[in-house]
Biotite code that builds the C-alpha atoms (Angstrom):
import biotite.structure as struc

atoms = struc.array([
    struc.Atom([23.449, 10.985, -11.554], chain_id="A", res_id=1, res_name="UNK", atom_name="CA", element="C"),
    struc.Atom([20.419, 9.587, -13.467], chain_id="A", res_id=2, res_name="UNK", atom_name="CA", element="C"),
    struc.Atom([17.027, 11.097, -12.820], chain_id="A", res_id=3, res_name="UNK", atom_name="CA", element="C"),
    struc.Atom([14.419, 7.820, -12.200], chain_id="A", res_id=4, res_name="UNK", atom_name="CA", element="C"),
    struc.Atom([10.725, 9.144, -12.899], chain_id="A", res_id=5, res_name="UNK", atom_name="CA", element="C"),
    struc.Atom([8.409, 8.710, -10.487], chain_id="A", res_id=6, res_name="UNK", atom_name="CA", element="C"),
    struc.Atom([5.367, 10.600, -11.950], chain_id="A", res_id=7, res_name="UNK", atom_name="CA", element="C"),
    struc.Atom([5.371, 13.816, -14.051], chain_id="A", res_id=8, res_name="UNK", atom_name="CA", element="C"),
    struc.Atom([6.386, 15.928, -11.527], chain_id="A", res_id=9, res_name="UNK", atom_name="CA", element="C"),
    struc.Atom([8.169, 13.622, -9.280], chain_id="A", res_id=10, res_name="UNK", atom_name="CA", element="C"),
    struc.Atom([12.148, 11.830, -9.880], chain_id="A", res_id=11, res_name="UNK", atom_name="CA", element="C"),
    struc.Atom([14.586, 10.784, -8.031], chain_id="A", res_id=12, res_name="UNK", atom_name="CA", element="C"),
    struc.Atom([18.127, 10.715, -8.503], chain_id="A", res_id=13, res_name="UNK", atom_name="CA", element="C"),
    struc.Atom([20.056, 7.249, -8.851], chain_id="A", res_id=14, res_name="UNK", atom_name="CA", element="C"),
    struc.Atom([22.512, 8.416, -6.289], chain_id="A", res_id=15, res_name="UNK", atom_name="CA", element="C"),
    struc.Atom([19.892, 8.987, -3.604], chain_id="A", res_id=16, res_name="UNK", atom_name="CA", element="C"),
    struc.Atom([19.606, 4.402, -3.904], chain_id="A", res_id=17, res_name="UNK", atom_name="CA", element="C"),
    struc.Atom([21.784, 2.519, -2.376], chain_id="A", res_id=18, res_name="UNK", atom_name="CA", element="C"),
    struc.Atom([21.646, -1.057, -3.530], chain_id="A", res_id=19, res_name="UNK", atom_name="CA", element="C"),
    struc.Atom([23.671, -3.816, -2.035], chain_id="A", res_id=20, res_name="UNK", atom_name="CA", element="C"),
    struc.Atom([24.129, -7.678, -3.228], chain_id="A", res_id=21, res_name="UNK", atom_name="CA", element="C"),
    struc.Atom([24.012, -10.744, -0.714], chain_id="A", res_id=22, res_name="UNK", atom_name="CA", element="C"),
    struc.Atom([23.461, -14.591, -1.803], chain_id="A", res_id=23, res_name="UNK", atom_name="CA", element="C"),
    struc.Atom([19.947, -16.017, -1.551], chain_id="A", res_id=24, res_name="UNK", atom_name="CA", element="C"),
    struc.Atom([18.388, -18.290, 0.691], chain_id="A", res_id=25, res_name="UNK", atom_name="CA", element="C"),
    struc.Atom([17.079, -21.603, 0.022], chain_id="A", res_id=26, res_name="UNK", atom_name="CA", element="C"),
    struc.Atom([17.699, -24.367, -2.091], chain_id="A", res_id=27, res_name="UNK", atom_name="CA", element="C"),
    struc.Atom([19.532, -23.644, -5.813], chain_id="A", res_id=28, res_name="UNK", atom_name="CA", element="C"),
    struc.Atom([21.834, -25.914, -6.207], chain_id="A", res_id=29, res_name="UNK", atom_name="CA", element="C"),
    struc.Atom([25.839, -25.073, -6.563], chain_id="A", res_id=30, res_name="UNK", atom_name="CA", element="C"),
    struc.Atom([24.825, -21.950, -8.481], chain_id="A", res_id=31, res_name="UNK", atom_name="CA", element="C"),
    struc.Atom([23.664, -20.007, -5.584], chain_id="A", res_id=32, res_name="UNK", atom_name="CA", element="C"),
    struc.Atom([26.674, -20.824, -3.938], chain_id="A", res_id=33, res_name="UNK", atom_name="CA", element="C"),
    struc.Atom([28.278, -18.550, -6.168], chain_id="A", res_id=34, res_name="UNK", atom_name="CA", element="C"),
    struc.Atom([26.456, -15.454, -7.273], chain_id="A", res_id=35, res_name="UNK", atom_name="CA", element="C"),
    struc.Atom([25.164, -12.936, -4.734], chain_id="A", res_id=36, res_name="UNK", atom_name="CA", element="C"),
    struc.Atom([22.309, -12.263, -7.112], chain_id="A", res_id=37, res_name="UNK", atom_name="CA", element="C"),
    struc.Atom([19.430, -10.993, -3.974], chain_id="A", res_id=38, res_name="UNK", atom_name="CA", element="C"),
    struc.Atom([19.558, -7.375, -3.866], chain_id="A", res_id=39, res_name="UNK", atom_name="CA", element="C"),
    struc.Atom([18.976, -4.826, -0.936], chain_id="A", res_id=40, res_name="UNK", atom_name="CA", element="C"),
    struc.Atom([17.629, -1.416, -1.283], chain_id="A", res_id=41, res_name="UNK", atom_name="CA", element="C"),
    struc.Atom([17.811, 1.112, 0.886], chain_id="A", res_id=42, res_name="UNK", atom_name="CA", element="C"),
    struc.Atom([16.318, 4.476, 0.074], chain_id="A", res_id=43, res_name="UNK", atom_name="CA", element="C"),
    struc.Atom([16.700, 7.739, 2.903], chain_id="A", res_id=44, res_name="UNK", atom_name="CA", element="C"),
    struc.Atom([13.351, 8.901, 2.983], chain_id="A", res_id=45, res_name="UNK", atom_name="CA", element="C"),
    struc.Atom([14.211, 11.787, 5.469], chain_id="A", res_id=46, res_name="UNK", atom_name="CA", element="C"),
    struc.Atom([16.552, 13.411, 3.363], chain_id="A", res_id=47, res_name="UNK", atom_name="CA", element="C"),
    struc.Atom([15.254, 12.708, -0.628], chain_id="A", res_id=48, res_name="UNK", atom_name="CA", element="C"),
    struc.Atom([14.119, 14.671, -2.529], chain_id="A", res_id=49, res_name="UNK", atom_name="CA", element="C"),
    struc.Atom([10.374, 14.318, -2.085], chain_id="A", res_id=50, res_name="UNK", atom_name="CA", element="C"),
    struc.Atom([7.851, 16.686, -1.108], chain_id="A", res_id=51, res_name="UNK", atom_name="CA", element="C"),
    struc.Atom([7.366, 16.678, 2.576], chain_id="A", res_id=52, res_name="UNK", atom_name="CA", element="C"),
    struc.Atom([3.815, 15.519, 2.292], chain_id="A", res_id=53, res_name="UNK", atom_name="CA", element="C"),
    struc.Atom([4.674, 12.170, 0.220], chain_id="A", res_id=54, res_name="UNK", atom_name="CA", element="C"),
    struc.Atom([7.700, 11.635, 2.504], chain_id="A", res_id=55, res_name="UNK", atom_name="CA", element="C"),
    struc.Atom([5.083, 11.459, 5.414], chain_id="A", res_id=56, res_name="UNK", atom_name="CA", element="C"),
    struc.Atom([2.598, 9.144, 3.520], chain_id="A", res_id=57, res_name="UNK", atom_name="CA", element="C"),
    struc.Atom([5.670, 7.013, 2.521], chain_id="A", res_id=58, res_name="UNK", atom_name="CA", element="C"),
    struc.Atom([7.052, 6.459, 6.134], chain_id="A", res_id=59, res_name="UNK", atom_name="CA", element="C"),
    struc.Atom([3.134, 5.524, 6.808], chain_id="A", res_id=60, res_name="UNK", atom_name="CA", element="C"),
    struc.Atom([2.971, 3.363, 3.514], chain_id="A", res_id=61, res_name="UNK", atom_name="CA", element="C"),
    struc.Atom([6.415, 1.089, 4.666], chain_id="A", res_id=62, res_name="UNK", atom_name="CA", element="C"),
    struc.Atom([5.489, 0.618, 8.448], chain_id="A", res_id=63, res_name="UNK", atom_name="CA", element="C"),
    struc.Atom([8.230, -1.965, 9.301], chain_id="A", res_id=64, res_name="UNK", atom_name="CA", element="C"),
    struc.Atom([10.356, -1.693, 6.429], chain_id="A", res_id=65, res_name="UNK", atom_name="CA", element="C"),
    struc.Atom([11.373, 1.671, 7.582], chain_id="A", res_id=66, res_name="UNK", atom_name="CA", element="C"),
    struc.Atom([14.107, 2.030, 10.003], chain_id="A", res_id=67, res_name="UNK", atom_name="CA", element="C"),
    struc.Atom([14.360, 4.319, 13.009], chain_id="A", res_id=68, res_name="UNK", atom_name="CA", element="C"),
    struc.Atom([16.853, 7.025, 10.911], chain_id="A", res_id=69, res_name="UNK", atom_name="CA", element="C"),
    struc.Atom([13.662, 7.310, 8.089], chain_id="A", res_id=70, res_name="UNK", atom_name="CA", element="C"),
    struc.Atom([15.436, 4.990, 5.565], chain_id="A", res_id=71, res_name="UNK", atom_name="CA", element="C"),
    struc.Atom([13.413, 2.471, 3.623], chain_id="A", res_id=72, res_name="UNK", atom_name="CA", element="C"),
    struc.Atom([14.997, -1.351, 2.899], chain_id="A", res_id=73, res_name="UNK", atom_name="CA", element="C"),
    struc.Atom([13.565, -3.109, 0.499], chain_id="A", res_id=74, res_name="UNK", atom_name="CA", element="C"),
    struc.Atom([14.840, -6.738, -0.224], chain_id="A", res_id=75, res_name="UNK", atom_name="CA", element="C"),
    struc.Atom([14.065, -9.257, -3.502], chain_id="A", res_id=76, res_name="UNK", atom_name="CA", element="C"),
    struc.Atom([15.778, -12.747, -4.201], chain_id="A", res_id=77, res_name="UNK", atom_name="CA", element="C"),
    struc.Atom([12.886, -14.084, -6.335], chain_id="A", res_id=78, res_name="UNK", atom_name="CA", element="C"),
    struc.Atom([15.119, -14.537, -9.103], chain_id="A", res_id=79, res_name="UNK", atom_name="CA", element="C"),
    struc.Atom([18.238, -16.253, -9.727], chain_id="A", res_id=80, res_name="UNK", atom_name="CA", element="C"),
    struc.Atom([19.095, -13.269, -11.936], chain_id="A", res_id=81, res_name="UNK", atom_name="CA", element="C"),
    struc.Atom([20.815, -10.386, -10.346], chain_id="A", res_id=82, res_name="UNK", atom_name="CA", element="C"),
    struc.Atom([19.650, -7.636, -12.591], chain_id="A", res_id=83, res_name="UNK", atom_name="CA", element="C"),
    struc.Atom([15.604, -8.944, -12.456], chain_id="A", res_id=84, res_name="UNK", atom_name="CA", element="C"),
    struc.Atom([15.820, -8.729, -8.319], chain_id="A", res_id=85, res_name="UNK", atom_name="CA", element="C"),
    struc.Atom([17.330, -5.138, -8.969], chain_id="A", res_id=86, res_name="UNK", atom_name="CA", element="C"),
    struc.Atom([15.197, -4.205, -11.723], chain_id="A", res_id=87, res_name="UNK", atom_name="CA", element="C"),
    struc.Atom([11.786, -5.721, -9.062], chain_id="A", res_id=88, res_name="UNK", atom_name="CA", element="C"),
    struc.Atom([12.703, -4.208, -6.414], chain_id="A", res_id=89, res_name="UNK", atom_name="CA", element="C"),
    struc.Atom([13.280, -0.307, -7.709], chain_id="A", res_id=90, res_name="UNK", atom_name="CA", element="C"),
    struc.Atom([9.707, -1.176, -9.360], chain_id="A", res_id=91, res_name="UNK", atom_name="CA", element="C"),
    struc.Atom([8.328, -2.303, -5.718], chain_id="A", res_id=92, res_name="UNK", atom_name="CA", element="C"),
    struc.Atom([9.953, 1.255, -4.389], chain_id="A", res_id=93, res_name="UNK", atom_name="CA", element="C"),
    struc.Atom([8.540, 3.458, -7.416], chain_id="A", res_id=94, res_name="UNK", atom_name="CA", element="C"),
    struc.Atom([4.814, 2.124, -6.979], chain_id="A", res_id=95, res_name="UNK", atom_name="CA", element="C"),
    struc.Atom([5.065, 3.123, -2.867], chain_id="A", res_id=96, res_name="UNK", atom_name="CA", element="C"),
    struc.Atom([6.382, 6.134, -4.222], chain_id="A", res_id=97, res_name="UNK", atom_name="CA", element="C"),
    struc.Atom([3.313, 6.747, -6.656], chain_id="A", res_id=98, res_name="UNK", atom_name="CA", element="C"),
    struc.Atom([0.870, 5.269, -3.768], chain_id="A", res_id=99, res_name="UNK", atom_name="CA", element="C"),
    struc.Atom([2.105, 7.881, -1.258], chain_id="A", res_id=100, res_name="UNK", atom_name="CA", element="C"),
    struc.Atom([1.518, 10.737, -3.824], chain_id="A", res_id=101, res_name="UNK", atom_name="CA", element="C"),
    struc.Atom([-2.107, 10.261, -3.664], chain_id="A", res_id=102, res_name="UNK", atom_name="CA", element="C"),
    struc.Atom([-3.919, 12.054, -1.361], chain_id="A", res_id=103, res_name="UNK", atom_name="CA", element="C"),
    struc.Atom([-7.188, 10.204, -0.328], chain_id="A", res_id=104, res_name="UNK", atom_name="CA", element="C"),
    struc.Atom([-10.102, 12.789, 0.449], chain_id="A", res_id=105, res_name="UNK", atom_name="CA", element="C"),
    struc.Atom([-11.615, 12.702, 3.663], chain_id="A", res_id=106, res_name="UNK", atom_name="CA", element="C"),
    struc.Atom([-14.994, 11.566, 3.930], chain_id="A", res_id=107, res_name="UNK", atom_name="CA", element="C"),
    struc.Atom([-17.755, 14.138, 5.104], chain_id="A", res_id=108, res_name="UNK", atom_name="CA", element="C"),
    struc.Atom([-19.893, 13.075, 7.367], chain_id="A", res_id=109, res_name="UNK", atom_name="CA", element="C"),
    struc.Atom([-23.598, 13.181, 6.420], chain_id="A", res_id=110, res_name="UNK", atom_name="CA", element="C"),
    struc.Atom([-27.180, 12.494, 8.249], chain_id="A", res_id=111, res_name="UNK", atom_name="CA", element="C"),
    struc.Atom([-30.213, 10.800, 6.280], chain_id="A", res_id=112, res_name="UNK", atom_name="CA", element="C"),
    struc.Atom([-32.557, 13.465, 5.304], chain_id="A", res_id=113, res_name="UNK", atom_name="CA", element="C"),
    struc.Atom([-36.142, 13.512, 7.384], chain_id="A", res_id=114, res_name="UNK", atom_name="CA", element="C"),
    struc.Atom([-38.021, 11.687, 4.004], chain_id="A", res_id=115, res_name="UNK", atom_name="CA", element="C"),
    struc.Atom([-35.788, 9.054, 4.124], chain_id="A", res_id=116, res_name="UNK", atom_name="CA", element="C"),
    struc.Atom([-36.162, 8.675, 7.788], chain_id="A", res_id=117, res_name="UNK", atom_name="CA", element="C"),
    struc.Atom([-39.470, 8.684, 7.489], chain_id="A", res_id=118, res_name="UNK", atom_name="CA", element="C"),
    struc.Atom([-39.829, 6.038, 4.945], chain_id="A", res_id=119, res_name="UNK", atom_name="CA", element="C"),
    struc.Atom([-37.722, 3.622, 7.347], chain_id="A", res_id=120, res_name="UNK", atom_name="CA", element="C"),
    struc.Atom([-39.781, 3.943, 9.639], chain_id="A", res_id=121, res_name="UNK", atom_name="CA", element="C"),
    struc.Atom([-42.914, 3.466, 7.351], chain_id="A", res_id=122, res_name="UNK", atom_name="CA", element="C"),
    struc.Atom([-41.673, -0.098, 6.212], chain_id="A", res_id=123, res_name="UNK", atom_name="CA", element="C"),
    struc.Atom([-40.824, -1.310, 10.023], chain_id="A", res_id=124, res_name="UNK", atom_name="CA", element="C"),
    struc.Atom([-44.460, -0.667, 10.466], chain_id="A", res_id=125, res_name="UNK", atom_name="CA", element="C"),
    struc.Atom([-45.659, -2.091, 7.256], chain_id="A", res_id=126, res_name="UNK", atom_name="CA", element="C"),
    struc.Atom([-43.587, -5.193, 8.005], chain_id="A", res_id=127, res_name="UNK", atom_name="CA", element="C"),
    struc.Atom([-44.437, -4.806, 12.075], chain_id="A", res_id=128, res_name="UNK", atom_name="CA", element="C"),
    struc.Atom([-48.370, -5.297, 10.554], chain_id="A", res_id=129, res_name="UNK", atom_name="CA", element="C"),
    struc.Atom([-47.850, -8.153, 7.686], chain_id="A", res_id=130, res_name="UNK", atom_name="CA", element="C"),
    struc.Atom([-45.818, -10.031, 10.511], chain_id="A", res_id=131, res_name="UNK", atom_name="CA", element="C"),
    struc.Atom([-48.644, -9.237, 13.185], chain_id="A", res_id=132, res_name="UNK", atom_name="CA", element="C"),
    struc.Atom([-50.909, -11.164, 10.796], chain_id="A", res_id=133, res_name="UNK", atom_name="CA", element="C"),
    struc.Atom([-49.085, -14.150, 10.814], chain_id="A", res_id=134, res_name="UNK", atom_name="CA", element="C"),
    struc.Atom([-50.524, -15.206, 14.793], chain_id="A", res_id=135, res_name="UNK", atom_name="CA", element="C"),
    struc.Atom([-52.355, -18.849, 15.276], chain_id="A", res_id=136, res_name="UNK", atom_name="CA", element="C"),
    struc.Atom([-56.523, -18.685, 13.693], chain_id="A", res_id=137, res_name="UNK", atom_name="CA", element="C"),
    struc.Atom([-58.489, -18.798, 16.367], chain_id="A", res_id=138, res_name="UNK", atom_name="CA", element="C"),
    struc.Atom([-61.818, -20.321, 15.220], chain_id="A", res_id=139, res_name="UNK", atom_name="CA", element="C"),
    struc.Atom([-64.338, -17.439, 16.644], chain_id="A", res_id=140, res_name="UNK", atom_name="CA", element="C"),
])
């Protein structure tokens, strides 16, 4: 059981991952038909040890990458390496872990003050008169 740090006063443990190994897709040649070097995560949000709060803004954060039991799956086959798809893809689930710790403040609501109102409506009028000068000269 190896503690993974998430931020200073968030880890998990390395038994709380599970990680299996499939063979990529797509072209590579005989070597892909040999190594299962893509790597699938899956991470139980519902039961980790998180702080309720992040666990909500993390089932938020993963949308369809979360299954119905609350468990994340995260998938990476960029490589042909085994252990730089596995070493990507806990990356790609620490940063959504660090993105759901942040709480984002709600913005308050505020109304322009009467001055500033007032000096909108000033400059329609001043513009209302410069473009009121702009008519056809009628020769008098």
């Amino acid at each position: 059981m190896v503690a993974i740090p998430v931020t200073r006063s968030i880890s998990i443990d390395s038994d709380e991952i599970e990680e299996s190994f499939t063979r990529s897709g797509g072209a590579g040649g005989q070597h892909v038909n040999t190594t299962d070097s893509a790597v699938m995560l899956r991470f139980d949000v519902a039961n980790a040890s998180l702080p309720e709060a992040v666990k909500n803004r993390l089932a938020a954060l993963a949308g369809s990458r979360m299954t119905r039991e609350g468990v994340l799956v995260l998938r990476s086959e960029g490589s042909r390496s085994q252990h730089d798809n596995r070493q990507e893809v806990r990356e790609r689930l620490i940063a959504m872990i660090r993105e759901a710790t942040i709480v984002q403040k709600k913005r308050r609501p505020t109304k322009p003050s009467k001055a500033a109102k007032a000096r909108r409506v000033d400059a329609k009028k001043g513009r209302s008169t410069i473009k009121a000068g702009r008519g056809k000269v009628r020769p008098d």
